[in-house]
PDB file of N, CA, C and O in Angstrom:
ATOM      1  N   UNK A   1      -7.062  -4.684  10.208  1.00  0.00           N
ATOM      2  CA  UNK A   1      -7.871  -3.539   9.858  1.00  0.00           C
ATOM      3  C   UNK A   1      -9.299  -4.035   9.648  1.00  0.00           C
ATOM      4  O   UNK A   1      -9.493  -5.090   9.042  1.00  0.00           O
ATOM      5  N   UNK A   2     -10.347  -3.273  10.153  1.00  0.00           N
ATOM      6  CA  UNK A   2     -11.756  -3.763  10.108  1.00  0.00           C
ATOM      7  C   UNK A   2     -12.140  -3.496   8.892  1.00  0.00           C
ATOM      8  O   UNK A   2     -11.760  -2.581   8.162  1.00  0.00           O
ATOM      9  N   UNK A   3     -13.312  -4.755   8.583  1.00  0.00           N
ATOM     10  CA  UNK A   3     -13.624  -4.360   7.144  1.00  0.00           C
ATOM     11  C   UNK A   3     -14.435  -3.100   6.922  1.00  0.00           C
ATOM     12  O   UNK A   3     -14.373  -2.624   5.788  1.00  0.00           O
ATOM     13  N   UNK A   4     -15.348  -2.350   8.016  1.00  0.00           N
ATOM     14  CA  UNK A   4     -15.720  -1.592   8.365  1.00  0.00           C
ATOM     15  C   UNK A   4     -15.275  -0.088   7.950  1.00  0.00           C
ATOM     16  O   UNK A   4     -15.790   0.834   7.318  1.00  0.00           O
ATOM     17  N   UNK A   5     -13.951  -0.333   8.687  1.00  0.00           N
ATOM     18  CA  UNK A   5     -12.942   0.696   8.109  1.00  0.00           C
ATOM     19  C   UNK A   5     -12.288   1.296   6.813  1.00  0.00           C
ATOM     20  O   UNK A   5     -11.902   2.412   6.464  1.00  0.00           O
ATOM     21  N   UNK A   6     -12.359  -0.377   6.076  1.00  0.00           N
ATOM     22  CA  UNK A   6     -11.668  -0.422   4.594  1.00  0.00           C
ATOM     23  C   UNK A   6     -12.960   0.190   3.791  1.00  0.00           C
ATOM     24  O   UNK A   6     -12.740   0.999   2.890  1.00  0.00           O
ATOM     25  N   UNK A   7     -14.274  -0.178   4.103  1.00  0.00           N
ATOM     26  CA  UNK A   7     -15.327   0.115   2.918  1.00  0.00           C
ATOM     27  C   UNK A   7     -15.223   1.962   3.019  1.00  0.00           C
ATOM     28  O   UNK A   7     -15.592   2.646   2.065  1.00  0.00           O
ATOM     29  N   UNK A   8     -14.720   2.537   4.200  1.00  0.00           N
ATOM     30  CA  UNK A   8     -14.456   4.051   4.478  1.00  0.00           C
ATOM     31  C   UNK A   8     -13.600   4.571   3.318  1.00  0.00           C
ATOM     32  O   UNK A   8     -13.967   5.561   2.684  1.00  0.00           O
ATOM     33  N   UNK A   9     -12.548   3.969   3.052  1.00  0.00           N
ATOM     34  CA  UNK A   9     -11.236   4.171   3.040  1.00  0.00           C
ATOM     35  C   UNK A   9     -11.358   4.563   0.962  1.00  0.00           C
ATOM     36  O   UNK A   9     -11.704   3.741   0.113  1.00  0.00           O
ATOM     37  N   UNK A  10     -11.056   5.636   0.780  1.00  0.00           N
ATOM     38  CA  UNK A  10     -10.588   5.742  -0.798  1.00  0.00           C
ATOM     39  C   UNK A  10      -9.206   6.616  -1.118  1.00  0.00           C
ATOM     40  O   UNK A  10      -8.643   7.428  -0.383  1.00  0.00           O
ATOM     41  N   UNK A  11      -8.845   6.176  -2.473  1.00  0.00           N
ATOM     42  CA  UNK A  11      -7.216   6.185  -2.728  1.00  0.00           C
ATOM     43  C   UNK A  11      -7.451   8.053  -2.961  1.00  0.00           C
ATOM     44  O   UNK A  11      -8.355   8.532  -3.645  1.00  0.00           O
ATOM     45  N   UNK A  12      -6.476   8.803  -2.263  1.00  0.00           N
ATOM     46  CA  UNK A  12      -6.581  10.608  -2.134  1.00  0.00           C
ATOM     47  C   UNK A  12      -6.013  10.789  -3.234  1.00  0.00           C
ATOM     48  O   UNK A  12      -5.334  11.815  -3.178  1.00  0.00           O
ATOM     49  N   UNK A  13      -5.932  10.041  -4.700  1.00  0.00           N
ATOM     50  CA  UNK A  13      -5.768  10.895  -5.889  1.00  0.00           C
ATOM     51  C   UNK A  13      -6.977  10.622  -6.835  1.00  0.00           C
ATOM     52  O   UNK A  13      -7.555  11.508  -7.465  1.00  0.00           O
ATOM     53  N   UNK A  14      -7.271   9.405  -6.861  1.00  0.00           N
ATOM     54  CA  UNK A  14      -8.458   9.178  -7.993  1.00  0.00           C
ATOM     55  C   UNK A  14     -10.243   8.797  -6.951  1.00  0.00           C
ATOM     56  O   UNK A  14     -11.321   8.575  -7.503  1.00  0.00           O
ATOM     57  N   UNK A  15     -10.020   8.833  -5.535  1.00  0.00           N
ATOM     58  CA  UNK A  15     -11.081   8.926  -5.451  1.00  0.00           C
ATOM     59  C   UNK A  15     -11.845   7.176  -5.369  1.00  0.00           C
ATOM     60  O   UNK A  15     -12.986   6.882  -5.013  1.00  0.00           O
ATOM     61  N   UNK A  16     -11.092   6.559  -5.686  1.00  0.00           N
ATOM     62  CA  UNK A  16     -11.532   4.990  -5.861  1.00  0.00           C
ATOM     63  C   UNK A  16     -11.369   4.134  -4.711  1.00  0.00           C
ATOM     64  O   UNK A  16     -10.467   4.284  -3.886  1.00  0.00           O
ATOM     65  N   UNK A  17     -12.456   3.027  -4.655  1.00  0.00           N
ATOM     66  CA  UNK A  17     -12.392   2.485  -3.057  1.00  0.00           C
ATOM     67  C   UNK A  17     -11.083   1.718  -3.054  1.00  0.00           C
ATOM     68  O   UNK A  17     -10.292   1.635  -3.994  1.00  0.00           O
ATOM     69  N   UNK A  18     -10.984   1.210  -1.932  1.00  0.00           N
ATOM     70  CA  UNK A  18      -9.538   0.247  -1.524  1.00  0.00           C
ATOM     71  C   UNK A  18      -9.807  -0.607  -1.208  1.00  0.00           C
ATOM     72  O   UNK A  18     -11.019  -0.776  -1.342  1.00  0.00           O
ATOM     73  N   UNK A  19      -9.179  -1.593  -0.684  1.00  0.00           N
ATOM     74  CA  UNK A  19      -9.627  -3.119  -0.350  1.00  0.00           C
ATOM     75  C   UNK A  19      -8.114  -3.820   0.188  1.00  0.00           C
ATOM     76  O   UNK A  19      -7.032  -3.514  -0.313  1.00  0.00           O
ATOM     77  N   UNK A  20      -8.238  -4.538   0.994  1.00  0.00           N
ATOM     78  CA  UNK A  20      -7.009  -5.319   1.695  1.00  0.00           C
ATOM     79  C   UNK A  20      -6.656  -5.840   0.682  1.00  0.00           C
ATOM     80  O   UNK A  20      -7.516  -6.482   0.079  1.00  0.00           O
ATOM     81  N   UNK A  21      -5.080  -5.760   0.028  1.00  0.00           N
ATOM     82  CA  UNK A  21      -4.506  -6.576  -0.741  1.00  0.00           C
ATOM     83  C   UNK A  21      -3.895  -8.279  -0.578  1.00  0.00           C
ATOM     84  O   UNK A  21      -2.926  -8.623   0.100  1.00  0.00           O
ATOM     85  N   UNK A  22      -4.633  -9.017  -1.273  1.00  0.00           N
ATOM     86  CA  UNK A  22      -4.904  -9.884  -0.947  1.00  0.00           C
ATOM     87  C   UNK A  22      -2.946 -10.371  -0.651  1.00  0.00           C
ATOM     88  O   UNK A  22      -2.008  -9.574  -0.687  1.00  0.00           O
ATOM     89  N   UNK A  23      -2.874 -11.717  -0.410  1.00  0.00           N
ATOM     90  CA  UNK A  23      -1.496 -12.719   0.160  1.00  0.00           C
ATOM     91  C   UNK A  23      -0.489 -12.468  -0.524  1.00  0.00           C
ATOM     92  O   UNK A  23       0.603 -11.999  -0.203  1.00  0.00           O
ATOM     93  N   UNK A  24      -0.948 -12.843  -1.610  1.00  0.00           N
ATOM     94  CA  UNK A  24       0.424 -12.995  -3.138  1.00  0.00           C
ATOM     95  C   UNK A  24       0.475 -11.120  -3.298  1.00  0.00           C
ATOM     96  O   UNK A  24       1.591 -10.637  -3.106  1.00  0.00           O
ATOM     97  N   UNK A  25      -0.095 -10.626  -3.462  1.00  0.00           N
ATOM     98  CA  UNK A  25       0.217  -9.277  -3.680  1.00  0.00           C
ATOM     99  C   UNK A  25       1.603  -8.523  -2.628  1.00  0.00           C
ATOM    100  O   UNK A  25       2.681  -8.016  -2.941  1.00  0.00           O
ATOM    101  N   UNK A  26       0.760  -8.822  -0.981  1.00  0.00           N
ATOM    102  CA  UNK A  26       1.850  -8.675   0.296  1.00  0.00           C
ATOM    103  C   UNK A  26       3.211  -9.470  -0.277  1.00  0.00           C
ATOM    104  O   UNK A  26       4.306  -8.909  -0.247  1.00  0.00           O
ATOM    105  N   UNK A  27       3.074 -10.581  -0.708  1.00  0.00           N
ATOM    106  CA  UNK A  27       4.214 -11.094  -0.799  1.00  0.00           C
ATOM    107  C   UNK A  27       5.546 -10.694  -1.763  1.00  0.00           C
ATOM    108  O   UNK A  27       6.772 -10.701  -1.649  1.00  0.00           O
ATOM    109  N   UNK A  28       4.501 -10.329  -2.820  1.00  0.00           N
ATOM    110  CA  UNK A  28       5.434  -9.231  -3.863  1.00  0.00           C
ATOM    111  C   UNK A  28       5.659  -8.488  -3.407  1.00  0.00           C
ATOM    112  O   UNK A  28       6.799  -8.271  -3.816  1.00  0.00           O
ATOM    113  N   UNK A  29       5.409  -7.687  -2.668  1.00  0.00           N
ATOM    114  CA  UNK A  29       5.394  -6.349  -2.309  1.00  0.00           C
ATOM    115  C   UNK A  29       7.082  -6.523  -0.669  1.00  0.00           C
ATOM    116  O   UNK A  29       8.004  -5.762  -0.372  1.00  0.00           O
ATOM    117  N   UNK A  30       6.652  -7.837  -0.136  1.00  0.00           N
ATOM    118  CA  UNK A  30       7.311  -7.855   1.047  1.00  0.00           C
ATOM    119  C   UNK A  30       9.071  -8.113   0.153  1.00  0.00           C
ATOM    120  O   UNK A  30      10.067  -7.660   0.717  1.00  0.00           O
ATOM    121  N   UNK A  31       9.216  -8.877  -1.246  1.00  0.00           N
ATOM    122  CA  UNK A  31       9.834  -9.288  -1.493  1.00  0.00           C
ATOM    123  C   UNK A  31      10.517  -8.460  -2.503  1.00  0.00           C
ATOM    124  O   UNK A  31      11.572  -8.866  -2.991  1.00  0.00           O
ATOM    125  N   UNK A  32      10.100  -7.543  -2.792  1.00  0.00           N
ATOM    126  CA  UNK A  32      10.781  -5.939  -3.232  1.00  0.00           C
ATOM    127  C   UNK A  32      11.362  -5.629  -2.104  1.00  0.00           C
ATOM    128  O   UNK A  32      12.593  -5.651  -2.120  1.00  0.00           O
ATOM    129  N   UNK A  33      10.675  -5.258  -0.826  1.00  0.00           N
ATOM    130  CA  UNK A  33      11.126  -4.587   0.435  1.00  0.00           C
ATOM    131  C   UNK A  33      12.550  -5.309   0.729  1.00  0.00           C
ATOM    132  O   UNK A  33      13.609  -4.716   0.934  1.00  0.00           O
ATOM    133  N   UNK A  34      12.357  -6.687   0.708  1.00  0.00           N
ATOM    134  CA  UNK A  34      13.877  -6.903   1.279  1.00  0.00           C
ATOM    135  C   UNK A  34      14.939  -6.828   0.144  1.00  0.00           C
ATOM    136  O   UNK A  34      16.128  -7.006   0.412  1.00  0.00           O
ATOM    137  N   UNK A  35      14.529  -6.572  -1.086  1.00  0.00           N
ATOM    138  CA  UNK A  35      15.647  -6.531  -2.050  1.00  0.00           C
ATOM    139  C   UNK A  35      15.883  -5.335  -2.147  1.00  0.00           C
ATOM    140  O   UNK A  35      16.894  -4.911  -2.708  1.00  0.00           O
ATOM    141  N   UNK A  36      15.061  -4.651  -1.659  1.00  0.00           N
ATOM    142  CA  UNK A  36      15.764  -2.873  -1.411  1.00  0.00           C
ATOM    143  C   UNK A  36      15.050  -2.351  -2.766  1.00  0.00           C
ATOM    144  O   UNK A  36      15.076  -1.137  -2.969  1.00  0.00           O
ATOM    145  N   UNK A  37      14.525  -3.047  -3.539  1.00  0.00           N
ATOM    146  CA  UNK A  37      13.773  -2.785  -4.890  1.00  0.00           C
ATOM    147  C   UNK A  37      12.387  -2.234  -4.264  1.00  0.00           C
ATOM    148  O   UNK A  37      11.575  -2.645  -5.093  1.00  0.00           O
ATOM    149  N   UNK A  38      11.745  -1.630  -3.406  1.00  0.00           N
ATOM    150  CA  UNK A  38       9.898  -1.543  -3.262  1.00  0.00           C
ATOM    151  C   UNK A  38      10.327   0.316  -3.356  1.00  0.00           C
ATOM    152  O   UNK A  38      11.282   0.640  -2.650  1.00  0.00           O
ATOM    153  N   UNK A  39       9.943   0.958  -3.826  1.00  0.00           N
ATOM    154  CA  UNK A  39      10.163   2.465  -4.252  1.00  0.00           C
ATOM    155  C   UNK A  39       8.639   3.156  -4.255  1.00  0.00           C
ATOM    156  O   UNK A  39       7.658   2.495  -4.593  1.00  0.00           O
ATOM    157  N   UNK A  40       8.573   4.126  -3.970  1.00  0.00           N
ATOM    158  CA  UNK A  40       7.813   5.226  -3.479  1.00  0.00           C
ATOM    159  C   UNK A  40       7.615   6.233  -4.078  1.00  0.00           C
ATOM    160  O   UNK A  40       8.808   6.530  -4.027  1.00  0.00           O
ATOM    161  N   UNK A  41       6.916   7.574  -4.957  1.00  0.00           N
ATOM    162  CA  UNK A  41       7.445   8.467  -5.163  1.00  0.00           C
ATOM    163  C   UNK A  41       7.426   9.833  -4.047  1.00  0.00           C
ATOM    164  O   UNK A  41       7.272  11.045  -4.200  1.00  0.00           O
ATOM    165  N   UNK A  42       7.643   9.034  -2.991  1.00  0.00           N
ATOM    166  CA  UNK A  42       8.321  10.415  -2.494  1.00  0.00           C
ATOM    167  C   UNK A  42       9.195  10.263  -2.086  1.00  0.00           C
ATOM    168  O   UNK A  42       9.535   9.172  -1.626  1.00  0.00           O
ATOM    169  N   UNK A  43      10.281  11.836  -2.091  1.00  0.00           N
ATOM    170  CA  UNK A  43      11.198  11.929  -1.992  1.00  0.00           C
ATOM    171  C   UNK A  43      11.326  11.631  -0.368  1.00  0.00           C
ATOM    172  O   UNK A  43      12.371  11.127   0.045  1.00  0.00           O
ATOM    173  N   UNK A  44      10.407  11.900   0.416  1.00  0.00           N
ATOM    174  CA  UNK A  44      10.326  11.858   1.952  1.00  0.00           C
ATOM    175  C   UNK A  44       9.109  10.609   2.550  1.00  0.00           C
ATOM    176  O   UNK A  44       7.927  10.738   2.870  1.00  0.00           O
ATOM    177  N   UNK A  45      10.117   9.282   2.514  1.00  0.00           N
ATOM    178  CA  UNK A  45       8.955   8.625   2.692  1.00  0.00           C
ATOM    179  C   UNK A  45       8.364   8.458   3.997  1.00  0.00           C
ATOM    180  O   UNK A  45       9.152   8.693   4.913  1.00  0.00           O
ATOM    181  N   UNK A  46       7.073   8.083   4.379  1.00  0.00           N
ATOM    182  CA  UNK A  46       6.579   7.771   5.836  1.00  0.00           C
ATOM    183  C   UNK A  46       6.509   6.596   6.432  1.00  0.00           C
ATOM    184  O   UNK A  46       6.142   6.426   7.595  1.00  0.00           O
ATOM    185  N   UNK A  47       6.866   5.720   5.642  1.00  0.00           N
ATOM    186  CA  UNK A  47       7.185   4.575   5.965  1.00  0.00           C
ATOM    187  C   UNK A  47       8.373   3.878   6.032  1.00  0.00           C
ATOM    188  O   UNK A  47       9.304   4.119   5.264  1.00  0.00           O
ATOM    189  N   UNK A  48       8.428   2.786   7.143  1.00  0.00           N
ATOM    190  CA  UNK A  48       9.821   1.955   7.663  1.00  0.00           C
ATOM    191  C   UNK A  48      10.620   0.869   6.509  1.00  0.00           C
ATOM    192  O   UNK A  48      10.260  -0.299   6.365  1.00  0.00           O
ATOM    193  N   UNK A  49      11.784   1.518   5.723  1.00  0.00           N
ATOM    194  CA  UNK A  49      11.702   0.166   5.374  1.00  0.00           C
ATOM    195  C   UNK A  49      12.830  -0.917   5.717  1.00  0.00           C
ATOM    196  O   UNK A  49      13.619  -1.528   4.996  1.00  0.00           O
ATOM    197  N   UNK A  50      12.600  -0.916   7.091  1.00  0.00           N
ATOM    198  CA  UNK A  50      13.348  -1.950   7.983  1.00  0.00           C
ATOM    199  C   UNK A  50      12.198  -2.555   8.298  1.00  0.00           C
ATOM    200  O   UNK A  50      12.383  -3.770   8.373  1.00  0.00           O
ATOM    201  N   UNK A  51      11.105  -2.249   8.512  1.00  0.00           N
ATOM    202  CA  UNK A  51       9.896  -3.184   9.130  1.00  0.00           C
ATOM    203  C   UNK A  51       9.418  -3.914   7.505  1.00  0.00           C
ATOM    204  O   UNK A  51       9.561  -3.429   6.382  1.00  0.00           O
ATOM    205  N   UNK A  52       8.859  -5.147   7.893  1.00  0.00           N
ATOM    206  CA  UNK A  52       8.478  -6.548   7.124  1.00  0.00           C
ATOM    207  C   UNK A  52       7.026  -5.481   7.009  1.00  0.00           C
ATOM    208  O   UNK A  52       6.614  -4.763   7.920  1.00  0.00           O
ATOM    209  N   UNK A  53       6.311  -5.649   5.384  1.00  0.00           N
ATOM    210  CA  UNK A  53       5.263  -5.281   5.126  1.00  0.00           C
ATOM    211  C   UNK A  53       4.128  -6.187   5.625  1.00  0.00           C
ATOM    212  O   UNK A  53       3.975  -7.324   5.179  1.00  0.00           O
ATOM    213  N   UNK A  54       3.427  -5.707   6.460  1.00  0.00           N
ATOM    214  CA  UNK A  54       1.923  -6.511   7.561  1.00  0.00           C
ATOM    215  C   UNK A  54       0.853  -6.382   6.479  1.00  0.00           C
ATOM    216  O   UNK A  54       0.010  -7.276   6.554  1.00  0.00           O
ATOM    217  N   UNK A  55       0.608  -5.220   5.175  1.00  0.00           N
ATOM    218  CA  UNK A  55      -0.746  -5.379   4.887  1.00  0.00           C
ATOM    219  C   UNK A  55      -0.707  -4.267   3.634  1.00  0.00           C
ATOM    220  O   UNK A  55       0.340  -3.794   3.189  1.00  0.00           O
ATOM    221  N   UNK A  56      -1.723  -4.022   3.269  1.00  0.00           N
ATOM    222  CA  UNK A  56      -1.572  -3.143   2.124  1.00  0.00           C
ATOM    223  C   UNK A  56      -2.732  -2.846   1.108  1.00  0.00           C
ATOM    224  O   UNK A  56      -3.238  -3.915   0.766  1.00  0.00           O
ATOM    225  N   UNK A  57      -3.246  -1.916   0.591  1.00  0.00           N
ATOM    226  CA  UNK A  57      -4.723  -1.306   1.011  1.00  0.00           C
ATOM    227  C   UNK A  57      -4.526  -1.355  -0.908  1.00  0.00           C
ATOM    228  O   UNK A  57      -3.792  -0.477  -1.361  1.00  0.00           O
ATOM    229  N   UNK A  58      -5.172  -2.356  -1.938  1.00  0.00           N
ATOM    230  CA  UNK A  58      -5.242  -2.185  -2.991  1.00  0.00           C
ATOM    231  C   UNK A  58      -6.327  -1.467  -3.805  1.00  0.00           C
ATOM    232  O   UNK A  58      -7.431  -2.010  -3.856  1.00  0.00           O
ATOM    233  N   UNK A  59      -6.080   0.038  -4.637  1.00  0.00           N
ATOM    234  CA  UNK A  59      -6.814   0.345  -5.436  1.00  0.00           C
ATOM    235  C   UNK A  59      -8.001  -0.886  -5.721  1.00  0.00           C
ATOM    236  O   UNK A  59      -7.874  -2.084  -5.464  1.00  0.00           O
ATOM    237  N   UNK A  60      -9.472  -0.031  -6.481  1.00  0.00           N
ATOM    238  CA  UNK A  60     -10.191  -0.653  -6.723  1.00  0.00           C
ATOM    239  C   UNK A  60      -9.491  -1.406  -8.360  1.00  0.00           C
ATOM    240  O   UNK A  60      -9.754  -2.595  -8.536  1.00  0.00           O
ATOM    241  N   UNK A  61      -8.612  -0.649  -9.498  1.00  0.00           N
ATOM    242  CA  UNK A  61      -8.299  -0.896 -10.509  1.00  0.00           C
ATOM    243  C   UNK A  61      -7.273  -1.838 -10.598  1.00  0.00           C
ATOM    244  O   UNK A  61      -6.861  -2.464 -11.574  1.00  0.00           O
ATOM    245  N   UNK A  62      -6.960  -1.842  -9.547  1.00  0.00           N
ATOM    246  CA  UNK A  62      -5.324  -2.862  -9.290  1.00  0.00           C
ATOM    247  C   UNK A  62      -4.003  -2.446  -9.719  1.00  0.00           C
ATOM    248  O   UNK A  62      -2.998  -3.131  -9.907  1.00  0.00           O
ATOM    249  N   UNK A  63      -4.209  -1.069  -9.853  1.00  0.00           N
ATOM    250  CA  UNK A  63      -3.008  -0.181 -10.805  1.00  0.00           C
ATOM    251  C   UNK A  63      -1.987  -0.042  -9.226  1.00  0.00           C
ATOM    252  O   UNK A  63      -0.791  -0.299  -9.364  1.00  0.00           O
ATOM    253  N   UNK A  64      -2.275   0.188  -8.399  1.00  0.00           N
ATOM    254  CA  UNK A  64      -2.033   0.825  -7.335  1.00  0.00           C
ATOM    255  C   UNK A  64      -1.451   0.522  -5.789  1.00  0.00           C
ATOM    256  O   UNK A  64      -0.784  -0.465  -6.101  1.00  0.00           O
ATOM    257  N   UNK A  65      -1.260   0.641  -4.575  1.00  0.00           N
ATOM    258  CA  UNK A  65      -1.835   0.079  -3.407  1.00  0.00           C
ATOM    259  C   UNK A  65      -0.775   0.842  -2.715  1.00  0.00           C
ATOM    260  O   UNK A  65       0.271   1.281  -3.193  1.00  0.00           O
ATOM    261  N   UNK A  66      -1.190   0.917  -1.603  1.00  0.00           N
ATOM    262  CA  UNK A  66      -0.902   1.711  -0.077  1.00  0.00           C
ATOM    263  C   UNK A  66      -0.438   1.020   1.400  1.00  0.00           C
ATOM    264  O   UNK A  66      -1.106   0.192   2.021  1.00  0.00           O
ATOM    265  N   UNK A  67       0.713   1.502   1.755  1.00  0.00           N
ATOM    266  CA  UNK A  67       1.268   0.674   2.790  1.00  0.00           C
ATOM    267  C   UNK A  67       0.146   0.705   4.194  1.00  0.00           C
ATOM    268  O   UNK A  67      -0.641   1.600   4.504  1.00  0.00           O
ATOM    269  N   UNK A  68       0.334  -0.235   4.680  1.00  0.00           N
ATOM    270  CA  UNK A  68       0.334   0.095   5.850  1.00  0.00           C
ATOM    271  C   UNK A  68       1.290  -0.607   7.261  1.00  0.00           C
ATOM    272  O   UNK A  68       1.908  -1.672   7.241  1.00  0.00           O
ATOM    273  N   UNK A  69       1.167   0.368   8.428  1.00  0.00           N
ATOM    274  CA  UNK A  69       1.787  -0.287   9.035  1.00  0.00           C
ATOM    275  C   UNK A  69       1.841   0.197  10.199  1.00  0.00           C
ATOM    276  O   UNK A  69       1.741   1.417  10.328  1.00  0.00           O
ATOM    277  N   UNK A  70       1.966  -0.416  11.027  1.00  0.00           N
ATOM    278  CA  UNK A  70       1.495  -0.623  12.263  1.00  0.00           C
ATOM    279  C   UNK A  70       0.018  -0.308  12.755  1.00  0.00           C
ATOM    280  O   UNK A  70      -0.420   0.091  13.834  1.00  0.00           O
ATOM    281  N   UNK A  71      -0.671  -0.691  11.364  1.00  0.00           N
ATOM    282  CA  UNK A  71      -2.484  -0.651  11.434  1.00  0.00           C
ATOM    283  C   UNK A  71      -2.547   0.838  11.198  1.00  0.00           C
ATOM    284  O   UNK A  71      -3.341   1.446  11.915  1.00  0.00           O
ATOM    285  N   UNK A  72      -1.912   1.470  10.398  1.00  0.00           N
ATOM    286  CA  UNK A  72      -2.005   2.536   9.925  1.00  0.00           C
ATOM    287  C   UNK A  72      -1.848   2.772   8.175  1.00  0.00           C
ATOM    288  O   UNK A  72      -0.862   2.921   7.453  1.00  0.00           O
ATOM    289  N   UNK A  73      -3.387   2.722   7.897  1.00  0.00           N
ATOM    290  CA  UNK A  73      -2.501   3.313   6.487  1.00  0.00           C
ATOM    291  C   UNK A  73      -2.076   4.456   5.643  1.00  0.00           C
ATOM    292  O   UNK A  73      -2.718   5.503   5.714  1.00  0.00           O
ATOM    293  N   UNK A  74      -1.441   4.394   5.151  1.00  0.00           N
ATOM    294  CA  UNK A  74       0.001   5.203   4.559  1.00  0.00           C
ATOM    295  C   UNK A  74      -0.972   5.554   3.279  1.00  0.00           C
ATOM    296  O   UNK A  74      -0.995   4.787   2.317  1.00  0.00           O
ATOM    297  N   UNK A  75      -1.886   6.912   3.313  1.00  0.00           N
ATOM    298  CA  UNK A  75      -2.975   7.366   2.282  1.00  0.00           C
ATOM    299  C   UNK A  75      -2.373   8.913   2.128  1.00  0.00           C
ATOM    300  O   UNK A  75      -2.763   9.936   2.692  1.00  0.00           O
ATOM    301  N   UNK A  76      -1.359   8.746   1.234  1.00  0.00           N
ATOM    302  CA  UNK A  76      -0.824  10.128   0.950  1.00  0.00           C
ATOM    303  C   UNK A  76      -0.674   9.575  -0.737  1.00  0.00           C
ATOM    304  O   UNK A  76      -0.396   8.496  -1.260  1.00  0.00           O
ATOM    305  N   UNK A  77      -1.010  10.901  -1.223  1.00  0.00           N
ATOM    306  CA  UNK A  77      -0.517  11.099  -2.785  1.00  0.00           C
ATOM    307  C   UNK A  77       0.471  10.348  -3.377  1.00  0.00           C
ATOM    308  O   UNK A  77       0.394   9.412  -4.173  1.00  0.00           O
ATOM    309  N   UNK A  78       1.234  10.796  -2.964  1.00  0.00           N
ATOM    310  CA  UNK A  78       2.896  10.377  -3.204  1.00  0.00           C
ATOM    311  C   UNK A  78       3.267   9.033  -2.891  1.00  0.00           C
ATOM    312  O   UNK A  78       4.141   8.478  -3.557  1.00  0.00           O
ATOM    313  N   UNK A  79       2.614   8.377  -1.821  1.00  0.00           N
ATOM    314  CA  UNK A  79       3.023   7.177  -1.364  1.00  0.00           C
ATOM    315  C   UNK A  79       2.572   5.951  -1.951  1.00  0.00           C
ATOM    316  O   UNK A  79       2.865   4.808  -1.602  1.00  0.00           O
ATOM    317  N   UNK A  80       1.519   6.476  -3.264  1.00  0.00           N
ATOM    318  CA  UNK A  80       1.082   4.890  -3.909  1.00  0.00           C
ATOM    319  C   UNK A  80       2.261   3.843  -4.652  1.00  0.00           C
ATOM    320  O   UNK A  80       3.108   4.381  -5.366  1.00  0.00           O
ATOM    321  N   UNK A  81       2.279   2.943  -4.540  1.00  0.00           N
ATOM    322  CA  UNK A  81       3.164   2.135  -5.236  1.00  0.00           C
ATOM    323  C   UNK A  81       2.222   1.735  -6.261  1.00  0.00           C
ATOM    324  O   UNK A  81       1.081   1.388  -5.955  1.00  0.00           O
ATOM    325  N   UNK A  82       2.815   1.773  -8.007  1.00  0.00           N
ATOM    326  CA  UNK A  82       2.792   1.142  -8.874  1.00  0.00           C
ATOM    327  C   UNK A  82       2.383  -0.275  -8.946  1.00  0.00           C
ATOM    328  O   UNK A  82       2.942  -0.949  -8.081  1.00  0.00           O
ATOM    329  N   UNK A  83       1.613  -0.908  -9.680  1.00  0.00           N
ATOM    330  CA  UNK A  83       1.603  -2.817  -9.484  1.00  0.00           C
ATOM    331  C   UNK A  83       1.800  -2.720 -10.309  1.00  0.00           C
ATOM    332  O   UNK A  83       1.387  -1.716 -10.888  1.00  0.00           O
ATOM    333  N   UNK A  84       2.762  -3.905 -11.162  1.00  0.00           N
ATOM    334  CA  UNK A  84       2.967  -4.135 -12.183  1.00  0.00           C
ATOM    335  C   UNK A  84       1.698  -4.731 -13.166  1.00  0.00           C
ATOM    336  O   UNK A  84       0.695  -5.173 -12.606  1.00  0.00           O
ATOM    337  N   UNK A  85       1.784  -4.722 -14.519  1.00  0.00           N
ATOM    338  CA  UNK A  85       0.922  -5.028 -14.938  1.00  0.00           C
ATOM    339  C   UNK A  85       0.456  -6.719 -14.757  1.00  0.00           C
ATOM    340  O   UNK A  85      -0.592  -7.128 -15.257  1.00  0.00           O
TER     341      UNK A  85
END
C-alpha cells in the first residue's frame, strides 16, 4: 500500500489517521488468526479467515486497526479489531 494512500486513509468511526501496522503488531494479529482467536464485531465479516494476514492499517491511538487484504483495506465500522492494551 502506498504511503501516499495511507496519509488519505482515516478510521470511519473516530475520524483519526491510520498508518501501516508495524511487524510485531501483523504478527499478533496473524497469530490470533491461526488460533481461530482474531474476532471482529461483525456479525457478517468481509474478510478471509483462511487467508494469512498481509498488513493492517493501525489507528493513530493504537486502540484499534483494520484488515487488509488483498491490498484492500477492510474500513468499515464494525470491522475494527481491538489491540490489547
Amino acid at each position: 500500500m502506498s504511503p501516499a494512500l495511507t496519509e488519505l486513509l482515516r478510521c470511519p468511526v473516530t475520524g483519526q489517521r491510520l498508518a501501516l501496522a508495524p511487524p510485531k503488531i501483523i504478527e499478533i494479529l496473524e497469530t490470533q488468526r491461526r488460533a481461530g482467536a482474531l474476532h471482529i464485531g461483525s456479525a457478517q465479516p468481509q474478510w478471509s479467515s483462511d487467508e494469512p494476514i498481509e498488513a493492517a492499517l493501525l489507528r493513530e491511538d493504537g486502540q484499534v486497526c483494520y484488515l487488509v487484504q488483498r491490498g484492500i483495506p477492510l474500513l468499515l465500522p464494525d470491522h475494527g479489531i481491538s489491540m490489547p492494551a
